[in-house]
N, C-alpha and C positions, 0 to 999 in steps of 0.2 A: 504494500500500500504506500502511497505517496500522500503527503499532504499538504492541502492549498488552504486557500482561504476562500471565504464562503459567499465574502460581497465583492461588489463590484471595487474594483480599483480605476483609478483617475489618474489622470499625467502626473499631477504630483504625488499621489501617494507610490507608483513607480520610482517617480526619481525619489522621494525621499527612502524608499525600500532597498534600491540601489546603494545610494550614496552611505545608508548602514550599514552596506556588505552584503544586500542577501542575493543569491547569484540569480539574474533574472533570467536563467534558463530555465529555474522552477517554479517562476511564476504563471498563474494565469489572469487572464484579463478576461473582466465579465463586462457586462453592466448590458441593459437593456437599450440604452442611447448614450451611444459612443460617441465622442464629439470625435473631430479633424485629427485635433490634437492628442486625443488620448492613445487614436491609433497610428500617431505617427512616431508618439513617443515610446508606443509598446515595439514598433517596428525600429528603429534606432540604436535601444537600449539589448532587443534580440529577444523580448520577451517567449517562455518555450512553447504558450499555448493561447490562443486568442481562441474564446467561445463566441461563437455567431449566432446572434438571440434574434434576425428578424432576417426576411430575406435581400431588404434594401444595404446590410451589412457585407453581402457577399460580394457584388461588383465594386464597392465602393473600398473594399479592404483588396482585393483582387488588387486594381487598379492602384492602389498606394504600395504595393508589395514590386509593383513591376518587375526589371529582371533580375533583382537580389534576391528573389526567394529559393524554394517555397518556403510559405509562412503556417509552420503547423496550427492548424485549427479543431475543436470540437465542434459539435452542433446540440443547443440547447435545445432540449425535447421535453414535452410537456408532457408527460405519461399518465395522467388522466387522475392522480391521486388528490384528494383530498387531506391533507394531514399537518399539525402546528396548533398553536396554544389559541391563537386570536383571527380571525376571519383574515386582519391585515397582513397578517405571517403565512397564509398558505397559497405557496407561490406554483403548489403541483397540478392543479386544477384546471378545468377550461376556464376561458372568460377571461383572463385576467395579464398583467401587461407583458410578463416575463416568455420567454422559449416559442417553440414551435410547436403546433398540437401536434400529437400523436394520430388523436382521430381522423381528423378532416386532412389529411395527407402533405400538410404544411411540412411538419419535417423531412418527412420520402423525400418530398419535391426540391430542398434545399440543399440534402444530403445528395442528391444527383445533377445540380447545376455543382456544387463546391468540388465534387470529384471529376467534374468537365473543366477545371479549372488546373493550366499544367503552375499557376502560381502558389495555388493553396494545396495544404498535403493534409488531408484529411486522418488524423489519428484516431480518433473516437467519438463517443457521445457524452454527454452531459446531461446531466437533471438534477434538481433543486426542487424536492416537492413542500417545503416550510420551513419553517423553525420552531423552536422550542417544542420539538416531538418528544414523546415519551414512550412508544411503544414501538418495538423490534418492528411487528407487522406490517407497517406501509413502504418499509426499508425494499423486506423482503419481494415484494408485489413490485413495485417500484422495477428491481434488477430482475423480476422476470417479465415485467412488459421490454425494456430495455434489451436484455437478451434475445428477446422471440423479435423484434428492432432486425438487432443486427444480424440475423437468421434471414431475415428481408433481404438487407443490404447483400448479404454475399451470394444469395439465388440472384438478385437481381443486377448486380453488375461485377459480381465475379473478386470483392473485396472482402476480406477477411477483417477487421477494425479491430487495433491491437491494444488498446484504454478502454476505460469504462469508469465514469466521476460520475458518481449519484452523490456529490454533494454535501452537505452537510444538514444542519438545524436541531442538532443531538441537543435535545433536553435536560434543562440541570434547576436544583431547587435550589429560588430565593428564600425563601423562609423554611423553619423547619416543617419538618413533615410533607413537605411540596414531592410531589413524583420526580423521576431522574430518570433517563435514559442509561441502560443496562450495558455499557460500551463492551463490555466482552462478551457479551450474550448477541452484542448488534454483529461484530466481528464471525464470531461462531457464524451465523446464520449466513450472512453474506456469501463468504467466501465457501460455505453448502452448496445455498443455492446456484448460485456463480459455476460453481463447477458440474453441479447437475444439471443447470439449462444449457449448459454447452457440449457435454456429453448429448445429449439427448436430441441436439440442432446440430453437430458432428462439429463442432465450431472450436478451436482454439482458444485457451481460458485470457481473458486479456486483463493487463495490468490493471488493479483495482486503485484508483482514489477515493479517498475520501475528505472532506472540509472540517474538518472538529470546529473550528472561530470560536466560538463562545464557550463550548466546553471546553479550550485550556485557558484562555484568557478572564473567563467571567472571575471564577471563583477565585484569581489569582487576586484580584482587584476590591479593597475598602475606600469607600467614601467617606470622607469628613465632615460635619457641619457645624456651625456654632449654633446654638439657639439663640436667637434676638428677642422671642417675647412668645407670651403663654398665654392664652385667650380662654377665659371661660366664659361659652355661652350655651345656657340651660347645663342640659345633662353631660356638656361635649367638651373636651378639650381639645383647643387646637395649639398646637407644638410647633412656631415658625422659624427659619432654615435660614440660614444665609447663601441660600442657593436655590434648588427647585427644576423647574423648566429649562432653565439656562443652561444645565450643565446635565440635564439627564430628562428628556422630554417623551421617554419610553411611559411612565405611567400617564401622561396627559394623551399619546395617539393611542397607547393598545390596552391600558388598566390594569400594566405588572404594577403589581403590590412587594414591598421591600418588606424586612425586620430589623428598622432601626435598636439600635441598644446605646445605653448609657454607658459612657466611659469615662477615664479619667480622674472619678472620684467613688466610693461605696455610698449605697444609699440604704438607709435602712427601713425609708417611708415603704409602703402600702403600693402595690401597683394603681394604674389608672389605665383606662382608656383611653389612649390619646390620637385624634390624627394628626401626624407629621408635615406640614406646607408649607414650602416656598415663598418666597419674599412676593412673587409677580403678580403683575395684576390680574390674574386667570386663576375663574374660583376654578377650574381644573389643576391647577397649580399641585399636587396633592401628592408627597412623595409615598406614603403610608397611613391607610387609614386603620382607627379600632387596633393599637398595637398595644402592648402590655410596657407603659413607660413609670420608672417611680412615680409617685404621687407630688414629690417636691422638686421636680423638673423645672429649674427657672433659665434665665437668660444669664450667659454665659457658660452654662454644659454644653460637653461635644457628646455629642453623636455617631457613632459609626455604621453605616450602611455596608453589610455581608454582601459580595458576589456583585459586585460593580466594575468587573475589571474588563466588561463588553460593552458596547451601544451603550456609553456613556461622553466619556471626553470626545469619544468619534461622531457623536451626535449633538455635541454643544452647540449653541450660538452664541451671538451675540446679544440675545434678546436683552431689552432697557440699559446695553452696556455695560451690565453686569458682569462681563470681564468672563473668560474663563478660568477654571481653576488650574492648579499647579499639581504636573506630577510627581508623586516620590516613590524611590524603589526603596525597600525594610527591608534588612537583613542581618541575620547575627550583630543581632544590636547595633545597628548603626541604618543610617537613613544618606541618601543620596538624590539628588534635585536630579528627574528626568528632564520635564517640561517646567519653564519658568508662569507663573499667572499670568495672566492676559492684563495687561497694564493699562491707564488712561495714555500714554504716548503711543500704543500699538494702535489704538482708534484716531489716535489724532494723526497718526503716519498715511495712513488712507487717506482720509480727508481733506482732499489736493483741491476742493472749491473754492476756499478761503484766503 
């Protein structure tokens, strides 16, 4: 197994993945709308695999490949599954903006213009049926519609396809008790099936990828907050952040719920029910609701939020200039500045109207 990454990459997060060291022979480049740039700089850099998510992708990457190729490519295939925590996470499904259907003959049909193509060298397939999965099953379904695919492809134009990326969106729990995704039980199953659908279609077993993204990086990662102020109204407590939306806007689009905890000092008050919010002006603002916080939670306790080390800082903005936060790497007792905070001159450095 090889492993990628599960979202789309941009020109710069290439150059910056380069300029870190990592060899851009084992990258791949996703994304559903590719700008000029992205695939000019994935072609420059040598990136080792560019997936093609629509068919207006094909001549237009052809065409920028000219005669330095070929340029190894997948083809993103929609294989009909439904599967992921939140309707906005499930990318395997008809309808929706990612891949090529399965069904309606979208992928056959791209998968045999890209092999008409002496620029592009077709290696495999690709699918992405969601995120935040938690059960083996859709995995498994998944690489046998994929398999019974390239069973297709080699009756019908004589090509064996030597990859197979289904992806990522492995499941892991923010709070306790939350479900997880069985990673050796997903493995087990795969590389079963994988070898029984290709015995069975006479097919050559081809190199398996997979995307983990969130399941190594989440649970790697704690978030920090200060409390600024503690709001009793009726039965409710609201617990507010000196952050929110700005720097993690995963619970305001899809309703993940965190387990903040108290750090930094023992409490020996009585729990409360608190919900946790962000400074912004959006009553969605809402990092955790109903969590079990001491009772004498005032302003100036920190906060630590479990399992922030995904679709976090990668998903900040700028919202009200709140600035992004800073990252730190912990270890054997000592700490070390990744990323620096997002500063008031980093906003005024833009700002060339003035």
């Amino acid at each position: 197994m090889i492993i990628t990454d599960q979202d789309p990459l941009s020109q710069q997060t290439l150059e910056l993945a380069v300029t870190a060291g990592f060899p851009a022979d084992r990258a791949v480049l996703h994304g559903n709308a590719k700008s000029p740039r992205d695939i000019e700089t994935a072609l420059r850099l040598g990136v080792g695999r560019i997936v093609i998510d629509s068919p207006s992708e094909i001549a237009r990457l052809a065409a920028s490949v000219g005669v330095g190729g070929p340029q190894k490519v997948m083809v993103r295939v929609v294989p009909g599954i439904v599967a992921g925590g939140h309707e906005k996470i499930r990318t395997g499904g008809e309808g929706q903006k990612f891949g090529l259907s399965l069904t309606d003959g979208s992928a056959q049909h791209a998968i045999a213009r890209v092999l008409g193509l002496p620029q592009l060298e077709l290696t495999g397939l690709h699918c992405h049926i969601g995120s935040q999965i938690t059960e083996v099953k859709p995995y498994v379904v998944a690489v046998r519609r994929m398999v019974g695919l390239m069973a297709r492809v080699r009756d019908a134009h004589g090509v064996a396809l030597p990859e197979l990326d289904v992806g990522g969106g492995h499941g892991i729990a923010y709070r306790p008790g939350e479900p997880a995704l069985d990673v050796t039980a997903l493995a087990g199953r795969l590389r079963a099936e994988l070898a029984r659908g290709c015995a069975a279609a006479g097919l050559p077993v081809p190199r398996l990828a997979i995307e983990p993204g969130r399941a190594v990086v989440g649970p790697a990662g704690v978030a920090l907050y200060r409390v600024l102020a503690v709001k009793r109204a009726g039965e409710r407590v609201f617990v507010a952040v000196d952050g929110g939306m700005s720097d993690n806007p995963r619970p305001a689009l899809y309703g993940v719920r965190y387990a903040p905890r108290l750090i930094g000092r023992r409490s020996t008050a009585g729990p409360c029910a608190a919900t946790v919010v962000g400074r912004h002006c959006e009553a969605g603002d809402v990092l955790a609701a109903d969590v079990a916080l001491p009772g004498d939670v005032h302003p100036g306790d920190l906060l630590a939020v479990p399992v922030a080390g995904a679709y976090q800082l990668s998903m900040a903005s700028g919202y009200n200039m709140v600035g992004r936060p800073p990252v730190v790497a912990v270890g054997d007792g000592r700490a070390r500045l990744l990323v620096r905070r997002e500063t008031l001159a980093d906003f005024r450095s833009r700002d060339v109207g003035h």
